[in-house]
C-alpha positions in Angstrom: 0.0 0.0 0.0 1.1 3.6 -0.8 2.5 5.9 1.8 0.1 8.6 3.3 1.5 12.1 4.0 1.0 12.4 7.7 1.6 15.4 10.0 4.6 13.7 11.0 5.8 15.0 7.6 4.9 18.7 8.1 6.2 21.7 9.7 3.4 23.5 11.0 5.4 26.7 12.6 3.6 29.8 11.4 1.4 28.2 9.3 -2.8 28.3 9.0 -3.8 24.6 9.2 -7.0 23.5 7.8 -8.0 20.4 9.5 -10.9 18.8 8.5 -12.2 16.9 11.7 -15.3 14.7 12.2 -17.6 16.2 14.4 -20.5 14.3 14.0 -21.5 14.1 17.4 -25.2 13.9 19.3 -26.3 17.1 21.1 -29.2 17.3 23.0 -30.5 20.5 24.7 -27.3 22.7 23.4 -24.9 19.9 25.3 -22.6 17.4 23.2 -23.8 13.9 25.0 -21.0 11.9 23.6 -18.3 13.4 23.2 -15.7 10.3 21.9 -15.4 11.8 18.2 -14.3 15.4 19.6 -11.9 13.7 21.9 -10.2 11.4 19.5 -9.3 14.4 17.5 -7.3 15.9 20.6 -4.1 14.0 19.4 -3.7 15.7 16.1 -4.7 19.0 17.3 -2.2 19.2 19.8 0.5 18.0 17.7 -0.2 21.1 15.3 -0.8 23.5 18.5 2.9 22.5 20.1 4.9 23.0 16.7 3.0 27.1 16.9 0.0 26.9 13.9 -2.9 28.1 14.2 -6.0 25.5 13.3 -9.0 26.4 11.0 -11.4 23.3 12.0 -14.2 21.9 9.7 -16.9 19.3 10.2 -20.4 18.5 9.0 -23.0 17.6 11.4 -26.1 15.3 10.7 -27.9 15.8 7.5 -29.6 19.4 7.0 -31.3 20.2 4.1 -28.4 22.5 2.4 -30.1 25.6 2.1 -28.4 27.2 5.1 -28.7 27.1 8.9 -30.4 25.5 10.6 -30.3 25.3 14.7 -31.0 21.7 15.4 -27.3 20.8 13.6 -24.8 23.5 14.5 -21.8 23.1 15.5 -21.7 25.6 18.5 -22.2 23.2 21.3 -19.3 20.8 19.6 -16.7 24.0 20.0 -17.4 24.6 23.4 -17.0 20.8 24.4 -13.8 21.6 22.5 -12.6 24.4 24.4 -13.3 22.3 27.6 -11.0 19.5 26.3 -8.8 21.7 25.2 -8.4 23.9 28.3 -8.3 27.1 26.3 -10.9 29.4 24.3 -12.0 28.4 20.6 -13.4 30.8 19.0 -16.9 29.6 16.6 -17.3 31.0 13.2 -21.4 31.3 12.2 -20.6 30.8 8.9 -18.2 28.7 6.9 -16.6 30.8 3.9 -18.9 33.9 4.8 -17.9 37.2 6.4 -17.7 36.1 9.7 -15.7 33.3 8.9 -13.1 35.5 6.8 -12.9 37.7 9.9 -12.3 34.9 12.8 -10.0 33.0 11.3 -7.8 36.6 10.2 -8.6 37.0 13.6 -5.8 33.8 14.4 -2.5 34.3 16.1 -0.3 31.2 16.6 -2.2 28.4 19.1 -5.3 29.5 18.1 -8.7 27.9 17.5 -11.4 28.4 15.1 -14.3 25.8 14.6 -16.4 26.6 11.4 -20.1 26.2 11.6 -21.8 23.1 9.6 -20.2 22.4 6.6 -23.6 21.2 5.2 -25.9 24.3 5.6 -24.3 24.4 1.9 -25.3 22.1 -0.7 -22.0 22.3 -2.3 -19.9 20.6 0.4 -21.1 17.3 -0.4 -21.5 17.9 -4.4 -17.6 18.5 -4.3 -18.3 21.3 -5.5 -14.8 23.4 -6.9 -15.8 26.7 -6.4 -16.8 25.8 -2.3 -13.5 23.6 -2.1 -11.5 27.0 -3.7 -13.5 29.0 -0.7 -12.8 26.6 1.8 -8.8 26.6 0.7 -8.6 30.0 0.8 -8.9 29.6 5.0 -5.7 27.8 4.8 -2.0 27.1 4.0 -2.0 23.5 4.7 -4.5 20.7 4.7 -5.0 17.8 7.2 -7.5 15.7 7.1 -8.2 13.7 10.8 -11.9 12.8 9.8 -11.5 8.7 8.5 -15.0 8.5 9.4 -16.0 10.7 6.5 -13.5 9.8 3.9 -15.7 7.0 1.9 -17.0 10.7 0.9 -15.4 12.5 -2.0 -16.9 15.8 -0.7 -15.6 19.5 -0.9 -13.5 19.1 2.5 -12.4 15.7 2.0 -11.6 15.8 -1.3 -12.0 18.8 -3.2 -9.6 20.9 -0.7 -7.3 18.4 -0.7 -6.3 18.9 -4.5 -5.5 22.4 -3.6 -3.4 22.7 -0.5 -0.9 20.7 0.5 -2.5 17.7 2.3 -1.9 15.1 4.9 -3.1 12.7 7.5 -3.7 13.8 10.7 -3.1 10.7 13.8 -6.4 9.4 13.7 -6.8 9.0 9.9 -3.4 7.6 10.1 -3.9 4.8 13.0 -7.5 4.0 11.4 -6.1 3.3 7.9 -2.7 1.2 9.0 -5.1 -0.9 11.9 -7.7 -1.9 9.5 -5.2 -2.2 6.5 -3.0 -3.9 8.9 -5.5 -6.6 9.9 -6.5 -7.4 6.7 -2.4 -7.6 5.6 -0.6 -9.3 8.3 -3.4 -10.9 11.0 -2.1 -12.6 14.1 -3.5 -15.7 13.7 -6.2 -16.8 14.3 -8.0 -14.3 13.0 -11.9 -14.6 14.0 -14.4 -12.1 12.2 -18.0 -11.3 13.8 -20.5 -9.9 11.6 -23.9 -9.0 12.3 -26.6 -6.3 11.6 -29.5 -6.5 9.7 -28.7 -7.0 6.2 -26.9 -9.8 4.2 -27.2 -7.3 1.5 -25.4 -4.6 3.0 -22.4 -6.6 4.3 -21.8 -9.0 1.4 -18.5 -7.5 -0.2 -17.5 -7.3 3.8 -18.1 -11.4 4.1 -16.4 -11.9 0.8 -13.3 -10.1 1.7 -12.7 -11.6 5.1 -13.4 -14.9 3.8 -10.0 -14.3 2.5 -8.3 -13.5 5.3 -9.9 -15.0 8.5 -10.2 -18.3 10.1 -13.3 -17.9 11.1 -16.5 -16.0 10.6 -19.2 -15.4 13.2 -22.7 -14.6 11.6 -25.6 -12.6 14.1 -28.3 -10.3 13.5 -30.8 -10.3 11.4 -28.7 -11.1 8.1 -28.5 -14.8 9.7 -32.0 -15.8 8.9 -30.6 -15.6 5.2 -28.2 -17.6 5.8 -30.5 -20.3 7.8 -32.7 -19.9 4.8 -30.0 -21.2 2.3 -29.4 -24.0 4.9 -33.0 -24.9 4.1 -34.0 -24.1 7.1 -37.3 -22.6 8.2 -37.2 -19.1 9.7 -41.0 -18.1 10.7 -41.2 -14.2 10.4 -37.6 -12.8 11.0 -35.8 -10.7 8.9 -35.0 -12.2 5.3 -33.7 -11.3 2.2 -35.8 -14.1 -0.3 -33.1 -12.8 -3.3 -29.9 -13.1 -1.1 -30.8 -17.0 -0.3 -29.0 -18.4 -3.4 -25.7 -16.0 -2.2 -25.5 -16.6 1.1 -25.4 -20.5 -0.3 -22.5 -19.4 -2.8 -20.7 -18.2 1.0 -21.5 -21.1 2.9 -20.0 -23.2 -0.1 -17.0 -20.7 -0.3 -16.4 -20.9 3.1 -16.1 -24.9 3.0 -13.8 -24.6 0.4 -11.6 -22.3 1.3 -11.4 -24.1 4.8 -13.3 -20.7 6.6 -14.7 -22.0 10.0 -18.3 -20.5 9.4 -20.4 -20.4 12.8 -24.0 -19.7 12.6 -26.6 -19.7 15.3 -27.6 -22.9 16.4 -30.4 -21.5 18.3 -32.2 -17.9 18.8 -34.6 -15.9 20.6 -37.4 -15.8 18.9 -40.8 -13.0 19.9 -44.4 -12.3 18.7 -43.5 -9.0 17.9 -41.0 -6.4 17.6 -41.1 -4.8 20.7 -39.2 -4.9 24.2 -42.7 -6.5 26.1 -43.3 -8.8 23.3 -43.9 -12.7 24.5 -40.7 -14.9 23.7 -38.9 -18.3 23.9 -35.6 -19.7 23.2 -35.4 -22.3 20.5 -33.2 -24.3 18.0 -32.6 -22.8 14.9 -34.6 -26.0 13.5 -37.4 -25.5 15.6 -38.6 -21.4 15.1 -42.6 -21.1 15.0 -44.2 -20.0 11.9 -45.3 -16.7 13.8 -42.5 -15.8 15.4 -39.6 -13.4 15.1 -36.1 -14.0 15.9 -34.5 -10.9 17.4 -31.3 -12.2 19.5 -28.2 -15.3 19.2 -29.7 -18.0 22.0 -27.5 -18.8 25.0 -25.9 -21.7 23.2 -24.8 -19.5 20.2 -23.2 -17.0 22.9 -21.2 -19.8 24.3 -20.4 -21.1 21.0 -19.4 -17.9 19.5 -17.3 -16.6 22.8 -15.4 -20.0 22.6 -14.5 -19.3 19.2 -13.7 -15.7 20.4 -11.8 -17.1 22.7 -9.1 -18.7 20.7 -8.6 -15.8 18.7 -5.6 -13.4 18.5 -7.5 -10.9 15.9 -10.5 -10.6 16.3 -12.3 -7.7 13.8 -16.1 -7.0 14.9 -18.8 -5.1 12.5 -22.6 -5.3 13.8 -24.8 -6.4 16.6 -26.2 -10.3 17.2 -30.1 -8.8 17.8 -31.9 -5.9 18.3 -29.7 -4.7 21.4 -31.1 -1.4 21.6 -34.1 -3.4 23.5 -33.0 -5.1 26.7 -35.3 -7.8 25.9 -32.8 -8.9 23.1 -29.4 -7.6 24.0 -28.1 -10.4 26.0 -26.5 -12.0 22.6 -24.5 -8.8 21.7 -23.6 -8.5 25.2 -21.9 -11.9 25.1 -20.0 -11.2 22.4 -19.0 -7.8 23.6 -17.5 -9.6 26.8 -15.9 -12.3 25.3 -14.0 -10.3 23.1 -13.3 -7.7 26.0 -12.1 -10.9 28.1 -9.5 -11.8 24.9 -6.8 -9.4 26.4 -4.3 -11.0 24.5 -5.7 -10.7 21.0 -5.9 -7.9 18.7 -9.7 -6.6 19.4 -11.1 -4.0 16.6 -14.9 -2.9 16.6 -15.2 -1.9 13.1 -17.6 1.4 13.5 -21.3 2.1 13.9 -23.5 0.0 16.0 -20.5 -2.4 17.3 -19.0 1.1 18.4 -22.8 1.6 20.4 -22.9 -2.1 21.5 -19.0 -1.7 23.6 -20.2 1.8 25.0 -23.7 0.7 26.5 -22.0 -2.1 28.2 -18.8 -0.1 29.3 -16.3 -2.1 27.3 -14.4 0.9 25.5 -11.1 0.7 27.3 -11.1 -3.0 27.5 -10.9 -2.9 23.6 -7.3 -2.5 21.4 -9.3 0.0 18.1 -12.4 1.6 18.1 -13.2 2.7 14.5 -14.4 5.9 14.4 -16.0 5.0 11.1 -18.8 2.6 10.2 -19.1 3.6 6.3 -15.5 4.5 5.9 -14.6 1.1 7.9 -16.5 -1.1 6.2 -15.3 0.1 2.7 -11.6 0.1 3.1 -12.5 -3.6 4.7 -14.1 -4.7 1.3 -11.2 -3.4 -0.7 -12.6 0.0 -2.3 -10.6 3.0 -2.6 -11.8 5.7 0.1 -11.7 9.4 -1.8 -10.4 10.6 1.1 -7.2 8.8 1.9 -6.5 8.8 -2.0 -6.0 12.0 -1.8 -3.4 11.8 0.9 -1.1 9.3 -0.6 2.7 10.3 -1.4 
């Protein structure tokens, strides 16, 4: 793989750094609730604050409409959780190439902080569009992008910028891209892969590119029941993709040839409902009622899957094993979560979005080697596909 530029590379002394950082974070009644995205771009900023720059930061946040600004997704309360971090003021720009930006960030002496409101209160930022990129480059001398959970995106600040300034990778984008490279690369062996979530659909090109690296592969979640179903297997009213059957059988075949240990639930809570009060039982994977749901691994698939998670020294996690968010069906995810938190001597890497949710509800974080900060971005550099972003960044 091609070298990235990284701010290891750069001299930052004097200079006007625009950092592009992901600030995607929820906010609820003006306060930032989790703050884990702000704080994992401490690293980078300090790095360019020690060596005397002065930092222009960008970020989008949620998905407004583009056609300006709009209260419920600005970036305000984000800045002051930054300043709190940070120990020291930040100032907040209420535009992001407009005349209060222009004025803030001329505003800058060396060690000094400006956060840029929304990126997306303007349509352009994710169009790519050049004349927006060409506004936002005109805040800076030098580019670094620390946002990996954004760079599946080829958008004005990921992208666009990045063919105008000079650009590299700030820590975060850097430790994301060698980890996950890494893994797929050079595993310590052996490598077990859990995948879950709803979808076979949506993880296929994941399952076919770790079936080429791992040892073994963990199914849960709602994508399962596809899998049961190309097993010939009856799966009452769960979650299934009819015109993913015949694929999932091309994986389970691959699987056996390629000598892939390929675990699938072996029995599952099944409910009357989707809902948390819902009536439900335990039973074999052979045995699930014609009316019923699955929502959750049984207790046998736990054990089965945390021996297997046992043994591992990699062990790469993407998705949930049920419908965790309701406490009626998180004990399956839960399992998991612990037995890979128990594996202290293995490589443990949560590869973004609701695997990320899963390890904070249950208070897991720190017990974990790599948190991805990127589900879309993850899962994308996992399947092989070239991320805009980093591209952009290569030497």
């Amino acid at each position: 793989m091609a070298e990235m530029r990284t701010i290891e590379d750069l001299d930052a002394q004097g200079k006007r750094v625009l950092v592009r950082v992901d600030y995607n974070v929820p906010i609820k009644d003006g306060e930032v609730t989790d703050d884990t995205r702000i704080r994992a771009s401490l690293p980078t900023l300090e790095r360019l604050l020690e060596q005397g720059a002065s930092l222009v930061l960008m970020s989008h946040r949620g998905r407004p409409s583009g056609e300006g600004f709009e209260e419920a997704f600005t970036l305000r309360p984000a800045a002051l959780r930054l300043a709190e971090l940070l120990g020291k003021p930040v100032s907040f720009a209420t535009d992001t190439i407009g005349e209060d930006a222009h004025a803030k960030v001329a505003a800058l002496g060396a060690g000094d902080i400006v956060v840029l409101e929304n990126l997306r209160f303007d349509k352009r930022e994710k169009k790519n569009d050049a004349e927006f990129a060409a506004e936002l480059a005109k805040l800076g001398d030098v580019y670094v992008n620390d946002a990996f959970g954004t760079a599946h995106r080829a958008h004005a600040s990921t992208a666009g910028v990045a063919e105008l300034l000079p650009a590299y990778a700030g820590k975060l984008m850097e430790r994301e891209v060698a980890t996950l490279s890494g893994m797929l690369e050079n595993p310590r062996r052996p490598f077990a892969a859990i995948l879950g979530g709803s979808k076979v659909s949506d993880k296929i090109k994941v399952i076919d590119a770790l079936m080429d690296t791992c040892d073994t592969l963990i199914i849960g979640g709602g994508m399962c029941f596809t899998f049961l179903l190309a097993q010939g297997k009856s799966v009452g009213t769960s979650l299934k993709e009819e015109d993913w059957v015949e694929r999932a059988a091309e994986m389970l075949k691959k699987a056996d040839e390629k000598g892939v240990q390929l675990l699938l639930p072996v029995d599952v809570v099944v409910a009357d409902a989707f809902a948390n009060d819902a009536n439900t039982q335990t039973v074999s994977v052979d045995e699930i009622p014609d009316d019923m749901m699955g929502l959750d691994i049984g207790p046998e698939t736990a054990k089965l899957y945390a021996d297997a998670i046992a043994n591992a020294q990699t062990i790469f996690w993407n998705g949930p094993m049920g419908v965790f968010e309701m406490p009626a069906f998180e004990a399956g995810t839960k399992a998991v979560a612990l037995a890979v938190a128990a594996n202290a001597d293995a490589d443990s890497i949560i590869g973004g979005g609701d695997s990320v949710a899963a390890v904070n509800q249950f208070d897991l974080a720190d017990q974990m080697t790599f948190i991805s900060t990127g589900g879309g971005a993850s899962m994308e550099l996992v399947q092989g596909e070239k991320l805009p972003g980093v591209e952009v960044l290569m030497a």
